[in-house]
C-alpha positions, -999 to +999 in steps of 0.1 A: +000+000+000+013+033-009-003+069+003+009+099-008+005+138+004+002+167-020-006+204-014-031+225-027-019+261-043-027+299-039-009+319-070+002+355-055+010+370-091+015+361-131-019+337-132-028+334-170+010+341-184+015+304-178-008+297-205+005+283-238-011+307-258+014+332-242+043+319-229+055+301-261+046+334-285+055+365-261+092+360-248+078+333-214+059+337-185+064+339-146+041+331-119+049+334-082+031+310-058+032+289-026+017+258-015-007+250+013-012+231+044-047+217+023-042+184+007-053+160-014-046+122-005-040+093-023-043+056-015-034+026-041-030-010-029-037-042-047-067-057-060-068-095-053-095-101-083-074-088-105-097-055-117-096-017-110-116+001-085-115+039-082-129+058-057-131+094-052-169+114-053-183+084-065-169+047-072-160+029-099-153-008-103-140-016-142-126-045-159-105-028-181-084+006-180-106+014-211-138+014-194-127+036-166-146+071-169-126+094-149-099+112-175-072+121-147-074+085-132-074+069-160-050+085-184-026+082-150-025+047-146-019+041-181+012+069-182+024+048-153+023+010-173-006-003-151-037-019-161-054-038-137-052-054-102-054-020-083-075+000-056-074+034-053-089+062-032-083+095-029-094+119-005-091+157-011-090+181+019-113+205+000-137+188-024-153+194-051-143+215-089-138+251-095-121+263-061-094+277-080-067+263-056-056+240-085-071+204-072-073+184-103-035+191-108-029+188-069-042+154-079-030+143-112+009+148-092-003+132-060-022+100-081+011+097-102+035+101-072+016+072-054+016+047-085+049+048-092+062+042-056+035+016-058+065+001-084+089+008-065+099+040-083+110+074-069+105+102-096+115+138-089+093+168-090+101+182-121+091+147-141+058+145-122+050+181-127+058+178-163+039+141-165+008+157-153+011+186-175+012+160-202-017+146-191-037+178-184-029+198-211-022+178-243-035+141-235-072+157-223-066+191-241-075+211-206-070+247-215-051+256-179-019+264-179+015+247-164+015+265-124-005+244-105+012+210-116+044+225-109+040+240-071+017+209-063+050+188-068+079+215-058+059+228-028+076+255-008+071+291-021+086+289-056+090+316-088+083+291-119+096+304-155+076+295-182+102+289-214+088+294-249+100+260-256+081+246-231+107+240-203+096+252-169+127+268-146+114+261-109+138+288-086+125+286-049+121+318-027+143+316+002+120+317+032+134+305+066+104+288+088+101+322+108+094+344+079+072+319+061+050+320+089+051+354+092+034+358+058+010+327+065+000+352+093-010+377+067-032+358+046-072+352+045-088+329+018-125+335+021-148+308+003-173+326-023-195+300-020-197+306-059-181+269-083-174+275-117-156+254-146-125+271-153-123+257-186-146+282-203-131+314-191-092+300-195-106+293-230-115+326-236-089+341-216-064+322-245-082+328-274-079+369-263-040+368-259-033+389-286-051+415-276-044+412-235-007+410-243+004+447-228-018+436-197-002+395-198+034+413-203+027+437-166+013+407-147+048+387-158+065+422-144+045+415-111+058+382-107+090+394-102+079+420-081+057+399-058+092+371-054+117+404-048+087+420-018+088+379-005+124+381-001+128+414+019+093+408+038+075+437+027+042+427+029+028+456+016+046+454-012+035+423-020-003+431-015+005+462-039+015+436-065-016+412-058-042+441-064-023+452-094-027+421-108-062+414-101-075+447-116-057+439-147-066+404-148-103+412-143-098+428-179-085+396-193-121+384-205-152+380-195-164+357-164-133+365-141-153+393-119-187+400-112-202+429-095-205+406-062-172+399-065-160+433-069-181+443-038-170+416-016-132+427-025-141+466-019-155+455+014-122+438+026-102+465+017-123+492+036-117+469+066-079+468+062-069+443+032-039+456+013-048+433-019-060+405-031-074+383-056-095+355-067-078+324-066-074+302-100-090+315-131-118+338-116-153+330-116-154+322-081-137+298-058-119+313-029-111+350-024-074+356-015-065+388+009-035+397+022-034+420+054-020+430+085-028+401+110-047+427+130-071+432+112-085+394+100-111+399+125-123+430+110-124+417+073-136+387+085-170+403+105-170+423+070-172+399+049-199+377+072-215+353+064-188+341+040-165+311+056-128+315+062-105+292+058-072+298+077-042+286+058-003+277+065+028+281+038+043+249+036+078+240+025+071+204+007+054+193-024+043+159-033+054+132-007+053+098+001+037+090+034+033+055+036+045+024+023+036-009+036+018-043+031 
Protein backbone atom coordinates (compact mmCIF):
# COMPACT_ATOMS: atom_id res chain seq x y z
CA UNK A 1 0.00 0.00 0.00
CA UNK A 2 1.32 3.33 -0.91
CA UNK A 3 -0.28 6.93 0.33
CA UNK A 4 0.91 9.91 -0.81
CA UNK A 5 0.46 13.76 0.44
CA UNK A 6 0.18 16.67 -2.01
CA UNK A 7 -0.64 20.41 -1.38
CA UNK A 8 -3.15 22.46 -2.66
CA UNK A 9 -1.88 26.10 -4.27
CA UNK A 10 -2.65 29.87 -3.93
CA UNK A 11 -0.93 31.87 -6.97
CA UNK A 12 0.25 35.53 -5.52
CA UNK A 13 1.04 37.00 -9.14
CA UNK A 14 1.52 36.06 -13.11
CA UNK A 15 -1.87 33.68 -13.18
CA UNK A 16 -2.82 33.41 -17.02
CA UNK A 17 1.05 34.10 -18.43
CA UNK A 18 1.54 30.36 -17.83
CA UNK A 19 -0.81 29.71 -20.45
CA UNK A 20 0.55 28.34 -23.80
CA UNK A 21 -1.13 30.71 -25.76
CA UNK A 22 1.38 33.24 -24.20
CA UNK A 23 4.25 31.95 -22.93
CA UNK A 24 5.48 30.06 -26.06
CA UNK A 25 4.64 33.36 -28.47
CA UNK A 26 5.46 36.51 -26.14
CA UNK A 27 9.15 35.99 -24.81
CA UNK A 28 7.75 33.28 -21.39
CA UNK A 29 5.86 33.65 -18.52
CA UNK A 30 6.39 33.86 -14.63
CA UNK A 31 4.09 33.12 -11.87
CA UNK A 32 4.91 33.40 -8.17
CA UNK A 33 3.08 31.00 -5.76
CA UNK A 34 3.19 28.94 -2.56
CA UNK A 35 1.72 25.77 -1.46
CA UNK A 36 -0.73 25.04 1.28
CA UNK A 37 -1.19 23.11 4.40
CA UNK A 38 -4.67 21.67 2.26
CA UNK A 39 -4.17 18.41 0.70
CA UNK A 40 -5.35 15.96 -1.40
CA UNK A 41 -4.57 12.19 -0.46
CA UNK A 42 -3.99 9.32 -2.29
CA UNK A 43 -4.33 5.57 -1.51
CA UNK A 44 -3.39 2.60 -4.13
CA UNK A 45 -3.02 -0.98 -2.95
CA UNK A 46 -3.65 -4.17 -4.67
CA UNK A 47 -6.69 -5.70 -5.96
CA UNK A 48 -6.80 -9.53 -5.25
CA UNK A 49 -9.48 -10.08 -8.29
CA UNK A 50 -7.41 -8.82 -10.51
CA UNK A 51 -9.75 -5.50 -11.70
CA UNK A 52 -9.56 -1.74 -11.01
CA UNK A 53 -11.62 0.06 -8.51
CA UNK A 54 -11.52 3.90 -8.24
CA UNK A 55 -12.85 5.81 -5.71
CA UNK A 56 -13.14 9.39 -5.23
CA UNK A 57 -16.93 11.41 -5.32
CA UNK A 58 -18.29 8.41 -6.50
CA UNK A 59 -16.92 4.74 -7.25
CA UNK A 60 -15.95 2.86 -9.95
CA UNK A 61 -15.30 -0.76 -10.35
CA UNK A 62 -14.04 -1.63 -14.15
CA UNK A 63 -12.61 -4.51 -15.90
CA UNK A 64 -10.50 -2.80 -18.10
CA UNK A 65 -8.41 0.65 -17.98
CA UNK A 66 -10.62 1.37 -21.14
CA UNK A 67 -13.84 1.41 -19.38
CA UNK A 68 -12.75 3.56 -16.64
CA UNK A 69 -14.58 7.14 -16.90
CA UNK A 70 -12.56 9.40 -14.88
CA UNK A 71 -9.89 11.18 -17.48
CA UNK A 72 -7.22 12.10 -14.75
CA UNK A 73 -7.37 8.46 -13.16
CA UNK A 74 -7.40 6.94 -16.03
CA UNK A 75 -5.02 8.47 -18.44
CA UNK A 76 -2.65 8.23 -15.01
CA UNK A 77 -2.55 4.73 -14.56
CA UNK A 78 -1.92 4.14 -18.10
CA UNK A 79 1.18 6.90 -18.19
CA UNK A 80 2.37 4.76 -15.28
CA UNK A 81 2.32 1.03 -17.28
CA UNK A 82 -0.57 -0.29 -15.13
CA UNK A 83 -3.73 -1.89 -16.14
CA UNK A 84 -5.42 -3.81 -13.73
CA UNK A 85 -5.17 -5.41 -10.17
CA UNK A 86 -5.43 -2.03 -8.35
CA UNK A 87 -7.51 -0.04 -5.63
CA UNK A 88 -7.36 3.40 -5.32
CA UNK A 89 -8.87 6.20 -3.16
CA UNK A 90 -8.35 9.53 -2.93
CA UNK A 91 -9.38 11.91 -0.51
CA UNK A 92 -9.14 15.66 -1.05
CA UNK A 93 -9.00 18.08 1.88
CA UNK A 94 -11.35 20.51 -0.04
CA UNK A 95 -13.68 18.76 -2.39
CA UNK A 96 -15.32 19.42 -5.07
CA UNK A 97 -14.27 21.46 -8.88
CA UNK A 98 -13.81 25.13 -9.51
CA UNK A 99 -12.13 26.29 -6.12
CA UNK A 100 -9.43 27.70 -8.01
CA UNK A 101 -6.72 26.33 -5.55
CA UNK A 102 -5.61 24.00 -8.53
CA UNK A 103 -7.13 20.41 -7.20
CA UNK A 104 -7.35 18.39 -10.27
CA UNK A 105 -3.45 19.08 -10.76
CA UNK A 106 -2.91 18.81 -6.94
CA UNK A 107 -4.20 15.39 -7.85
CA UNK A 108 -3.03 14.27 -11.25
CA UNK A 109 0.94 14.80 -9.23
CA UNK A 110 -0.32 13.16 -5.95
CA UNK A 111 -2.25 10.01 -8.07
CA UNK A 112 1.11 9.72 -10.17
CA UNK A 113 3.52 10.08 -7.23
CA UNK A 114 1.61 7.16 -5.43
CA UNK A 115 1.58 4.74 -8.53
CA UNK A 116 4.93 4.81 -9.25
CA UNK A 117 6.20 4.20 -5.63
CA UNK A 118 3.52 1.56 -5.84
CA UNK A 119 6.48 0.06 -8.42
CA UNK A 120 8.88 0.85 -6.45
CA UNK A 121 9.91 3.98 -8.35
CA UNK A 122 10.95 7.44 -6.89
CA UNK A 123 10.47 10.21 -9.57
CA UNK A 124 11.50 13.79 -8.87
CA UNK A 125 9.25 16.80 -9.03
CA UNK A 126 10.06 18.16 -12.09
CA UNK A 127 9.15 14.69 -14.14
CA UNK A 128 5.79 14.51 -12.17
CA UNK A 129 5.01 18.12 -12.65
CA UNK A 130 5.76 17.84 -16.28
CA UNK A 131 3.94 14.14 -16.54
CA UNK A 132 0.83 15.65 -15.34
CA UNK A 133 1.11 18.62 -17.50
CA UNK A 134 1.23 15.96 -20.24
CA UNK A 135 -1.71 14.57 -19.09
CA UNK A 136 -3.66 17.82 -18.40
CA UNK A 137 -2.89 19.78 -21.10
CA UNK A 138 -2.15 17.83 -24.30
CA UNK A 139 -3.52 14.08 -23.53
CA UNK A 140 -7.18 15.68 -22.33
CA UNK A 141 -6.57 19.13 -24.06
CA UNK A 142 -7.46 21.11 -20.58
CA UNK A 143 -7.01 24.66 -21.51
CA UNK A 144 -5.11 25.64 -17.91
CA UNK A 145 -1.91 26.37 -17.92
CA UNK A 146 1.48 24.74 -16.37
CA UNK A 147 1.53 26.52 -12.40
CA UNK A 148 -0.54 24.40 -10.55
CA UNK A 149 1.21 21.01 -11.63
CA UNK A 150 4.37 22.50 -10.91
CA UNK A 151 3.96 23.98 -7.10
CA UNK A 152 1.73 20.87 -6.28
CA UNK A 153 5.05 18.80 -6.78
CA UNK A 154 7.93 21.46 -5.78
CA UNK A 155 5.88 22.77 -2.79
CA UNK A 156 7.62 25.52 -0.81
CA UNK A 157 7.08 29.06 -2.13
CA UNK A 158 8.62 28.93 -5.60
CA UNK A 159 9.02 31.59 -8.78
CA UNK A 160 8.33 29.08 -11.94
CA UNK A 161 9.61 30.38 -15.49
CA UNK A 162 7.61 29.55 -18.19
CA UNK A 163 10.23 28.93 -21.39
CA UNK A 164 8.80 29.44 -24.90
CA UNK A 165 10.02 26.01 -25.62
CA UNK A 166 8.12 24.57 -23.09
CA UNK A 167 10.72 24.00 -20.26
CA UNK A 168 9.60 25.23 -16.89
CA UNK A 169 12.69 26.84 -14.56
CA UNK A 170 11.43 26.09 -10.93
CA UNK A 171 13.78 28.76 -8.58
CA UNK A 172 12.49 28.58 -4.92
CA UNK A 173 12.08 31.82 -2.67
CA UNK A 174 14.26 31.64 0.20
CA UNK A 175 11.98 31.65 3.20
CA UNK A 176 13.37 30.49 6.64
CA UNK A 177 10.40 28.79 8.85
CA UNK A 178 10.08 32.23 10.82
CA UNK A 179 9.39 34.41 7.91
CA UNK A 180 7.16 31.95 6.09
CA UNK A 181 5.03 31.97 8.87
CA UNK A 182 5.10 35.36 9.24
CA UNK A 183 3.41 35.84 5.83
CA UNK A 184 0.98 32.66 6.50
CA UNK A 185 0.02 35.19 9.33
CA UNK A 186 -1.03 37.67 6.70
CA UNK A 187 -3.19 35.75 4.56
CA UNK A 188 -7.16 35.22 4.50
CA UNK A 189 -8.76 32.90 1.76
CA UNK A 190 -12.53 33.48 2.10
CA UNK A 191 -14.77 30.81 0.34
CA UNK A 192 -17.27 32.60 -2.33
CA UNK A 193 -19.48 29.99 -1.98
CA UNK A 194 -19.69 30.57 -5.92
CA UNK A 195 -18.14 26.92 -8.32
CA UNK A 196 -17.37 27.53 -11.67
CA UNK A 197 -15.55 25.38 -14.56
CA UNK A 198 -12.49 27.14 -15.26
CA UNK A 199 -12.31 25.74 -18.58
CA UNK A 200 -14.57 28.24 -20.28
CA UNK A 201 -13.06 31.39 -19.05
CA UNK A 202 -9.16 29.98 -19.51
CA UNK A 203 -10.57 29.35 -23.04
CA UNK A 204 -11.46 32.55 -23.64
CA UNK A 205 -8.88 34.08 -21.61
CA UNK A 206 -6.40 32.16 -24.53
CA UNK A 207 -8.24 32.85 -27.37
CA UNK A 208 -7.93 36.91 -26.34
CA UNK A 209 -3.98 36.82 -25.87
CA UNK A 210 -3.31 38.90 -28.65
CA UNK A 211 -5.06 41.47 -27.63
CA UNK A 212 -4.42 41.22 -23.47
CA UNK A 213 -0.73 41.03 -24.29
CA UNK A 214 0.39 44.70 -22.80
CA UNK A 215 -1.77 43.56 -19.72
CA UNK A 216 -0.25 39.52 -19.83
CA UNK A 217 3.44 41.32 -20.26
CA UNK A 218 2.68 43.72 -16.61
CA UNK A 219 1.26 40.67 -14.66
CA UNK A 220 4.76 38.74 -15.75
CA UNK A 221 6.48 42.22 -14.41
CA UNK A 222 4.50 41.51 -11.08
CA UNK A 223 5.78 38.19 -10.67
CA UNK A 224 8.96 39.41 -10.15
CA UNK A 225 7.93 42.04 -8.08
CA UNK A 226 5.73 39.85 -5.80
CA UNK A 227 9.24 37.11 -5.44
CA UNK A 228 11.67 40.42 -4.80
CA UNK A 229 8.69 41.98 -1.83
CA UNK A 230 8.76 37.89 -0.51
CA UNK A 231 12.39 38.14 -0.12
CA UNK A 232 12.83 41.38 1.87
CA UNK A 233 9.26 40.78 3.84
CA UNK A 234 7.49 43.66 2.73
CA UNK A 235 4.20 42.74 2.94
CA UNK A 236 2.77 45.58 1.61
CA UNK A 237 4.58 45.37 -1.18
CA UNK A 238 3.50 42.26 -1.96
CA UNK A 239 -0.26 43.06 -1.52
CA UNK A 240 0.49 46.16 -3.90
CA UNK A 241 1.54 43.58 -6.55
CA UNK A 242 -1.62 41.25 -5.81
CA UNK A 243 -4.18 44.13 -6.37
CA UNK A 244 -2.35 45.24 -9.44
CA UNK A 245 -2.75 42.08 -10.78
CA UNK A 246 -6.19 41.45 -10.07
CA UNK A 247 -7.52 44.72 -11.57
CA UNK A 248 -5.69 43.90 -14.66
CA UNK A 249 -6.58 40.38 -14.78
CA UNK A 250 -10.29 41.20 -14.32
CA UNK A 251 -9.76 42.84 -17.95
CA UNK A 252 -8.50 39.55 -19.32
CA UNK A 253 -12.09 38.45 -20.54
CA UNK A 254 -15.20 38.02 -19.50
CA UNK A 255 -16.41 35.69 -16.39
CA UNK A 256 -13.30 36.52 -14.09
CA UNK A 257 -15.26 39.30 -11.88
CA UNK A 258 -18.73 40.01 -11.19
CA UNK A 259 -20.17 42.87 -9.48
CA UNK A 260 -20.53 40.59 -6.18
CA UNK A 261 -17.25 39.93 -6.50
CA UNK A 262 -16.03 43.28 -6.88
CA UNK A 263 -18.15 44.30 -3.80
CA UNK A 264 -16.97 41.63 -1.57
CA UNK A 265 -13.15 42.68 -2.48
CA UNK A 266 -14.13 46.62 -1.93
CA UNK A 267 -15.46 45.45 1.40
CA UNK A 268 -12.23 43.81 2.55
CA UNK A 269 -10.16 46.51 1.75
CA UNK A 270 -12.34 49.17 3.63
CA UNK A 271 -11.72 46.86 6.63
CA UNK A 272 -7.90 46.81 6.21
CA UNK A 273 -6.86 44.30 3.22
CA UNK A 274 -3.94 45.60 1.31
CA UNK A 275 -4.79 43.34 -1.85
CA UNK A 276 -6.03 40.46 -3.09
CA UNK A 277 -7.41 38.26 -5.62
CA UNK A 278 -9.55 35.48 -6.68
CA UNK A 279 -7.76 32.43 -6.62
CA UNK A 280 -7.37 30.16 -10.01
CA UNK A 281 -8.96 31.52 -13.15
CA UNK A 282 -11.84 33.82 -11.64
CA UNK A 283 -15.28 33.03 -11.58
CA UNK A 284 -15.42 32.21 -8.05
CA UNK A 285 -13.74 29.76 -5.80
CA UNK A 286 -11.90 31.31 -2.91
CA UNK A 287 -11.14 35.01 -2.41
CA UNK A 288 -7.38 35.58 -1.53
CA UNK A 289 -6.50 38.83 0.94
CA UNK A 290 -3.54 39.74 2.20
CA UNK A 291 -3.41 41.99 5.41
CA UNK A 292 -2.04 43.04 8.52
CA UNK A 293 -2.80 40.06 11.04
CA UNK A 294 -4.65 42.68 13.01
CA UNK A 295 -7.08 43.19 11.15
CA UNK A 296 -8.47 39.43 10.04
CA UNK A 297 -11.10 39.89 12.48
CA UNK A 298 -12.34 43.03 11.04
CA UNK A 299 -12.36 41.68 7.28
CA UNK A 300 -13.62 38.68 8.48
CA UNK A 301 -16.96 40.31 10.49
CA UNK A 302 -16.96 42.32 6.96
CA UNK A 303 -17.20 39.89 4.89
CA UNK A 304 -19.89 37.72 7.19
CA UNK A 305 -21.48 35.31 6.36
CA UNK A 306 -18.80 34.07 4.01
CA UNK A 307 -16.46 31.09 5.62
CA UNK A 308 -12.76 31.47 6.18
CA UNK A 309 -10.45 29.16 5.79
CA UNK A 310 -7.22 29.79 7.66
CA UNK A 311 -4.17 28.61 5.77
CA UNK A 312 -0.32 27.68 6.52
CA UNK A 313 2.83 28.13 3.78
CA UNK A 314 4.34 24.94 3.61
CA UNK A 315 7.77 24.03 2.50
CA UNK A 316 7.06 20.42 0.71
CA UNK A 317 5.36 19.32 -2.37
CA UNK A 318 4.35 15.95 -3.28
CA UNK A 319 5.40 13.16 -0.73
CA UNK A 320 5.33 9.80 0.11
CA UNK A 321 3.75 8.99 3.43
CA UNK A 322 3.34 5.54 3.63
CA UNK A 323 4.53 2.39 2.26
CA UNK A 324 3.55 -0.89 3.57
CA UNK A 325 1.76 -4.34 3.06
Amino acid sequence: MIITRTPLRISFAGGGTDLPSFYRSHGGGAVTSAAIDRYVHVLVNDKFEGTLRVAYSRTENVDTLEQLEHPIFREAIRKAGLHRALEIHSIADIPGEGTGLGSSSTLTVGLLNALYAYQGRLVDPARLAEEACEIEIDRLHGAQGKQDDYIAAFGGVQYFEFRADDTVRAAPIPLAREAREELSDHLSLFYTGITRKADGILRSQSERTDTNVPTLERMRELAVSAREAIVRRDWPALGAAMDEGWELKRGLTAGISSPAIDGWYARAKAAGAVGGKLTGAGGGGFLLLLHPPERSHQIAAALSPMQRLPIRLVPEGSRILFVGR
